[in-house]
C-alpha positions as CSV (number, residue, x, y, z in Angstrom):
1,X,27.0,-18.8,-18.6
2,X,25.1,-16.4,-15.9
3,X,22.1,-18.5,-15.0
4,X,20.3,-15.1,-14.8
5,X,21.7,-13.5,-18.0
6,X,18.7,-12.0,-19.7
7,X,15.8,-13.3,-17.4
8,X,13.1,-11.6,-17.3
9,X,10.9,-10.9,-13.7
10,X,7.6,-9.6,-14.1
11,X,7.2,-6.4,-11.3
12,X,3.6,-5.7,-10.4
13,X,3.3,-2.2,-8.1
14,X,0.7,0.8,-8.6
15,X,0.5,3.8,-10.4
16,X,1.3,6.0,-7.7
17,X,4.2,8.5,-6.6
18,X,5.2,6.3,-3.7
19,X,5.6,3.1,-5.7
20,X,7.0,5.1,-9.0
21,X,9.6,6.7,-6.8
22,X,10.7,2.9,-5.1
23,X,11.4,1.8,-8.4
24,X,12.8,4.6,-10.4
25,X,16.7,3.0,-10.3
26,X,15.0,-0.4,-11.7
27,X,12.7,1.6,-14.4
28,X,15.6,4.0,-15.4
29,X,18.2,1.3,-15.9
30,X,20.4,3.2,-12.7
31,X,21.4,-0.3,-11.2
32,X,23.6,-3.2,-12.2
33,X,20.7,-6.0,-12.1
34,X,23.4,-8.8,-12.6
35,X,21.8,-10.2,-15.7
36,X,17.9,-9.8,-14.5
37,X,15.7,-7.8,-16.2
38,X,12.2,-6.0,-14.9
39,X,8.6,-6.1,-16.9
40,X,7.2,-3.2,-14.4
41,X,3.2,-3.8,-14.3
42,X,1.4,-0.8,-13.8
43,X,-1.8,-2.0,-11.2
44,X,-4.3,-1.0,-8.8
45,X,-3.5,-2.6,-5.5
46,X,-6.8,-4.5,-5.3
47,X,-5.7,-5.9,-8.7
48,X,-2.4,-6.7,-7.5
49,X,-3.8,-8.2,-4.3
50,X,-6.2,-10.6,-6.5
51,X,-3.2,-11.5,-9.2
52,X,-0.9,-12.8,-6.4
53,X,-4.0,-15.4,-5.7
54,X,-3.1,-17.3,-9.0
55,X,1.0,-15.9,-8.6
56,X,1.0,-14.3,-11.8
57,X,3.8,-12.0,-11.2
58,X,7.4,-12.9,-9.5
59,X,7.5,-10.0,-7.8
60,X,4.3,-7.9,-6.3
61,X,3.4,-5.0,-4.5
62,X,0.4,-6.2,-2.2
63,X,-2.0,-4.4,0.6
64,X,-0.4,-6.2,4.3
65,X,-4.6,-6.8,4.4
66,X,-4.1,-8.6,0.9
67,X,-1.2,-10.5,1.9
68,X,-3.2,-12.7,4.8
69,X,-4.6,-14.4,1.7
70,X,-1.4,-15.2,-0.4
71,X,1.2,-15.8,1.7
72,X,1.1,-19.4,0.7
73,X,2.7,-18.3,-2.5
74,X,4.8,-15.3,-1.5
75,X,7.4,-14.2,1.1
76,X,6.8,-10.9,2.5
77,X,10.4,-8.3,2.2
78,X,11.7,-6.7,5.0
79,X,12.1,-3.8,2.7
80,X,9.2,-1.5,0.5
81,X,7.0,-1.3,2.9
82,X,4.0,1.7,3.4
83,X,3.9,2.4,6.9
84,X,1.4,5.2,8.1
85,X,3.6,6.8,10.9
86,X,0.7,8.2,12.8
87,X,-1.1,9.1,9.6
88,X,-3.1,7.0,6.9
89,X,-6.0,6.4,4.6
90,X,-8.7,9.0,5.9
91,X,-12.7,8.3,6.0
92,X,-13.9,11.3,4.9
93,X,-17.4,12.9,3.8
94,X,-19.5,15.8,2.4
95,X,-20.1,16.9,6.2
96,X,-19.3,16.0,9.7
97,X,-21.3,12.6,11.2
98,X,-20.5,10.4,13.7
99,X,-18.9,7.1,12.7
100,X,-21.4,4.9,14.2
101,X,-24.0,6.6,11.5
102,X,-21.9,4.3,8.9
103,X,-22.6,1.0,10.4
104,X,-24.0,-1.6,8.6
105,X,-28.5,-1.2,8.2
106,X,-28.1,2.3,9.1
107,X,-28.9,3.3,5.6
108,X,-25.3,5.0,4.4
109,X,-23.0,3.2,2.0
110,X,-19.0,3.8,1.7
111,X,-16.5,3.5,-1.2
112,X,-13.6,2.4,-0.5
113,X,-11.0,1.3,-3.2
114,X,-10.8,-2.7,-2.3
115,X,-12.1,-5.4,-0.3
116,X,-8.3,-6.9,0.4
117,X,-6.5,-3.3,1.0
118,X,-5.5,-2.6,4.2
119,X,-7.6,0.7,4.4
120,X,-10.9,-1.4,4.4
121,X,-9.6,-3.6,7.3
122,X,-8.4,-0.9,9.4
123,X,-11.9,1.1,8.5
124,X,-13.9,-2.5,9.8
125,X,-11.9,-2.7,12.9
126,X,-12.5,0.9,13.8
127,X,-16.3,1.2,12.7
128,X,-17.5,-2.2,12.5
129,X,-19.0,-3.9,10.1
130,X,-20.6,-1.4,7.0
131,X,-22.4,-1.4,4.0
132,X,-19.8,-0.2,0.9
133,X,-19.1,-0.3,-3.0
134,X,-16.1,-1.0,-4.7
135,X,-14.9,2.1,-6.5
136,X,-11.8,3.3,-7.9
137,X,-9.1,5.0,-5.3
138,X,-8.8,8.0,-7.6
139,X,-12.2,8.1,-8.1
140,X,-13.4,8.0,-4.5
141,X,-13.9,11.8,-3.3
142,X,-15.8,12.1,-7.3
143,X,-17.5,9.6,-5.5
144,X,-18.5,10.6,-2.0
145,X,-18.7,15.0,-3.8
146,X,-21.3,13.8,-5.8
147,X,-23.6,12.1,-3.7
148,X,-23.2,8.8,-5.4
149,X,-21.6,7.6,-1.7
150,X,-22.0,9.1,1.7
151,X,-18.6,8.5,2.6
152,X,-15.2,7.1,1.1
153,X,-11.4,5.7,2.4
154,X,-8.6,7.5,0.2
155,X,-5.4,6.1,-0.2
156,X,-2.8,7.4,-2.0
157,X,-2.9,10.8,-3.1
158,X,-6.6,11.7,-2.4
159,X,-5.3,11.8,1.5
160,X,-3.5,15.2,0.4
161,X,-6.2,16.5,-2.0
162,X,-9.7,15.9,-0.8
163,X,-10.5,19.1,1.1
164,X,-10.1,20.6,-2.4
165,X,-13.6,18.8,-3.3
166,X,-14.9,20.5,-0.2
167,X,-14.9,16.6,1.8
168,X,-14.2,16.9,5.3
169,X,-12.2,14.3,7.5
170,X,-14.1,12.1,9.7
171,X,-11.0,9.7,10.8
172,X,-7.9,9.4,9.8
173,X,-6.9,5.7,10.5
174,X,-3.2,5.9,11.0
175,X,-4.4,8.5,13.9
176,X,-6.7,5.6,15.1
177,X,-3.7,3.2,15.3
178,X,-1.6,5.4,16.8
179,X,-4.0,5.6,20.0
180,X,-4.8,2.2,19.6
181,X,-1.2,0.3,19.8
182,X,1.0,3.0,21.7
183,X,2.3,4.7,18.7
184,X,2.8,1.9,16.1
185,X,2.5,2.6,12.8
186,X,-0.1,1.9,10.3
187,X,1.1,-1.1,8.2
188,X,-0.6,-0.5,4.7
189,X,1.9,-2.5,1.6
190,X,4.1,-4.2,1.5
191,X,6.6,-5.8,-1.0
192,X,6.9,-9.6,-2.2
193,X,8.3,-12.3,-3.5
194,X,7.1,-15.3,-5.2
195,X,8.1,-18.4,-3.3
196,X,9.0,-20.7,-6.0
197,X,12.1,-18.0,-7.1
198,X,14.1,-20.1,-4.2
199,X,17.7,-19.4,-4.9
200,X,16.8,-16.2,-6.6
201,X,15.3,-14.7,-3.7
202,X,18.5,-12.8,-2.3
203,X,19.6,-11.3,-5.7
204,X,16.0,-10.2,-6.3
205,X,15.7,-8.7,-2.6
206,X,19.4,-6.2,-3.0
207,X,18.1,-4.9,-5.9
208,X,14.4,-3.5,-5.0
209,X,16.4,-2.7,-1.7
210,X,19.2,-0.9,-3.3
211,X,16.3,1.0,-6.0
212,X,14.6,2.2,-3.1
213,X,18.2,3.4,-1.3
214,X,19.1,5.0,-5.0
215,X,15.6,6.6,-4.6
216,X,16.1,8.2,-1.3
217,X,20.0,9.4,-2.4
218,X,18.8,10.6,-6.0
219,X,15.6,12.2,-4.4
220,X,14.8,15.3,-7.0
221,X,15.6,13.0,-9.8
222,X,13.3,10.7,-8.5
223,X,10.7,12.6,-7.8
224,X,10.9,14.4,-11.1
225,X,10.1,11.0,-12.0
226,X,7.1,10.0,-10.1
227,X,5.3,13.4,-10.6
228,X,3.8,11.2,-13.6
229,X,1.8,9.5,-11.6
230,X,0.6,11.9,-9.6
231,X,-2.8,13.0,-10.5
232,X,-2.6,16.7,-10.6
233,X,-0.4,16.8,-7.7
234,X,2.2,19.6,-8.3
235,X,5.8,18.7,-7.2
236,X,5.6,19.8,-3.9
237,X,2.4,17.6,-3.2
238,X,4.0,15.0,-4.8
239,X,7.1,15.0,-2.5
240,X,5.5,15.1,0.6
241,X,3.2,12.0,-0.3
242,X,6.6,10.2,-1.2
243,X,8.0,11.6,2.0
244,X,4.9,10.1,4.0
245,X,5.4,6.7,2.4
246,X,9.1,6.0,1.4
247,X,11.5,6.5,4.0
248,X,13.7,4.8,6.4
249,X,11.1,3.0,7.0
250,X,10.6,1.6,3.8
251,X,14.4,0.3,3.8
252,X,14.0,-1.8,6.4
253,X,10.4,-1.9,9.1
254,X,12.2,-2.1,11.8
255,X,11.0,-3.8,15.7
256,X,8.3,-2.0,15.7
257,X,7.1,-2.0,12.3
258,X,6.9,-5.9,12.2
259,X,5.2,-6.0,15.7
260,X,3.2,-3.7,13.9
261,X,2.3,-6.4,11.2
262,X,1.9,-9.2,13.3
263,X,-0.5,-7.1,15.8
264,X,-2.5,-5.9,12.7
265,X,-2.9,-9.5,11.0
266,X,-3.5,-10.8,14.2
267,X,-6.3,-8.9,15.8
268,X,-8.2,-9.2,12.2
269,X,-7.9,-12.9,12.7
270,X,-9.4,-12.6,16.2
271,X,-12.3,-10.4,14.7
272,X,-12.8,-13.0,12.0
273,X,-11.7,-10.6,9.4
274,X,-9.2,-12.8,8.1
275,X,-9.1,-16.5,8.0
276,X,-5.9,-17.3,9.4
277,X,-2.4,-15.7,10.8
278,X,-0.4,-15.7,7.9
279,X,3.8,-16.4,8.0
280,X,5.4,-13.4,8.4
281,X,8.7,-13.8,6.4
282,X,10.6,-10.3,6.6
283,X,12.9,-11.1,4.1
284,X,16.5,-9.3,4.0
C-alpha cells in the first residue's frame, strides 16, 4: 500500500491574498497530491514564525527574518518565496519626519506587526535601533491614524491602502534595498519544510511548486479566490498585491534572489541582529 495514502500534513501560511493565491490548487483539491492530504492553518506570520520554534506544523510559511531562528528544524524551498522587487513593507506616518526622529530615546514609538518578520529587521538596519509595540499587521495604520503610534511597518495589503487613512510614506524598504545591494530584491517569506519529513521532502516540494505554477496558469480563478482574504481590497487591489508577491519569482528565487538571502541574513548577523548565519537549503 502507498506509504502516503491518506497522510495528513499540517500547512501553516497567512491569511493573505499572496499566500491564499499560492495555495489555491492545494485548498481546491486542483492537483493530484499522490495520496497526501493538506490541513491549511490560517496564521499570522509572527505566529507562524514562533510555531516553527517547537515544529508544530510539517510544512510552514515563515518571515526569511524568522527563519535565522528555526532553521535547525526546517529546510528553506527554493520555491514560495516573497521577494520585494524594488518595493516592500513601507514605514509610514501621520506626517512627514525624518527617520532619525524614530531612534531609540527620542521619545516616538513604532508598530510593527512582529519582532521575527523580516519588515522589522530591514526597518533596524535602515534606522537603527527603536522603541516599538507589537501590534496586529492589519491593524497598524488604525494604529499609527489614531495616535496610539507615531509610526508603523505595513506588510501585506496595508502597503496598497494606507494613504486612504491619510498616512504618508516615510520609507519604503524594498526601495532602501534596492540602493543598498545594486538592485537585489527584498527577501521577505519564504516557504519550509520540516526536516524530519526526510524521504518525503521531494513529493511535498512538486506539489506546493506545482500549486503555485497552477496559480499563476489559473490566474482569475485564483484570484477570485484569494479576494477572501483581502481586507476590503477590491479585485483589482487584490491582483496587483498578488502580482507584487507571486511571480516567477516565487517559482524558483533565482541567483540573485538567494544572494539576496544570504546578504540579508548575513549582514543582520554582523549587526548582532541575529545570532548566527543560518543554512540556507533552497530546496528544489
Amino acid at each position: 500500500m502507498d506509504s502516503t495514502a491518506h497522510q495528513t500534513l499540517q500547512l501553516g501560511h497567512s491569511p493573505d491574498p499572496d499566500d491564499a493565491f499560492m495555495h489555491f490548487a492545494l485548498a481546491a483539491d486542483r492537483l493530484d497530491t499522490g495520496g497526501l492530504q493538506f490541513e491549511h492553518k490560517l496564521e499570522d506570520i509572527e505566529s507562524l514564525n514562533r510555531r516553527a520554534v517547537t515544529g508544530d506544523y510539517e510544512i510552514t510559511a515563515v518571515s526569511i527574518h524568522g527563519y535565522a531562528f528555526v532553521a535547525d528544524k526546517y529546510a528553506l524551498l527554493n520555491h514560495g518565496a516573497s521577494m520585494g522587487e524594488g518595493y516592500g513593507p513601507r514605514i509610514v506616518a501621520r506626517e512627514e519626519m525624518a527617520l532619525e526622529k524614530l531612534q531609540k530615546g527620542k521619545g516616538l514609538r513604532l508598530a510593527i506587526p512582529g519582532e521575527w518578520t523580516s519588515a522589522h529587521l530591514a526597518a533596524q538596519m535602515l534606522i537603527g535601533p527603536y522603541d516599538y509595540g507589537l501590534v496586529e499587521f492589519d491593524q497598524i495604520p488604525n494604529a499609527v491614524e489614531s495616535g496610539e503610534y507615531d509610526a508603523g511597518v505595513l506588510i501585506h495589503e496595508g502597503q496598497l491602502t494606507f494613504q486612504e487613512q491619510g498616512l504618508v510614506l516615510l520609507e519604503d524598504l524594498g526601495v532602501w534595498w534596492a540602493k543598498e545591494t545594486g538592485g537585489l530584491p527584498l527577501p521577505l517569506g519564504g516557504n519550509t519544510v520540516r526536516r524530519d519529513l526526510g524521504d518525503l521532502i521531494p513529493q511535498v516540494s512538486s506539489l506546493l511548486r506545482e500549486s503555485i505554477k497552477y496559480g499563476l496558469d489559473n490566474r482569475e480563478e485564483s484570484v477570485k479566490y484569494s479576494l477572501q482574504f483581502g481586507r476590503d481590497l477590491t479585485l483589482n487591489q487584490a491582483d496587483e498585491f498578488i502580482a507584487m508577491y507571486v511571480n516567477e519569482r516565487t517559482l524558483d528565487y533565482g541567483d540573485d534572489g538567494r544572494e539576496a538571502v544570504r546578504l540579508f541574513l548575513e549582514r543582520a548577523h554582523k549587526m548582532g541582529l541575529i545570532p548566527a548565519m543560518p543554512q540556507l537549503d533552497f530546496v528544489r
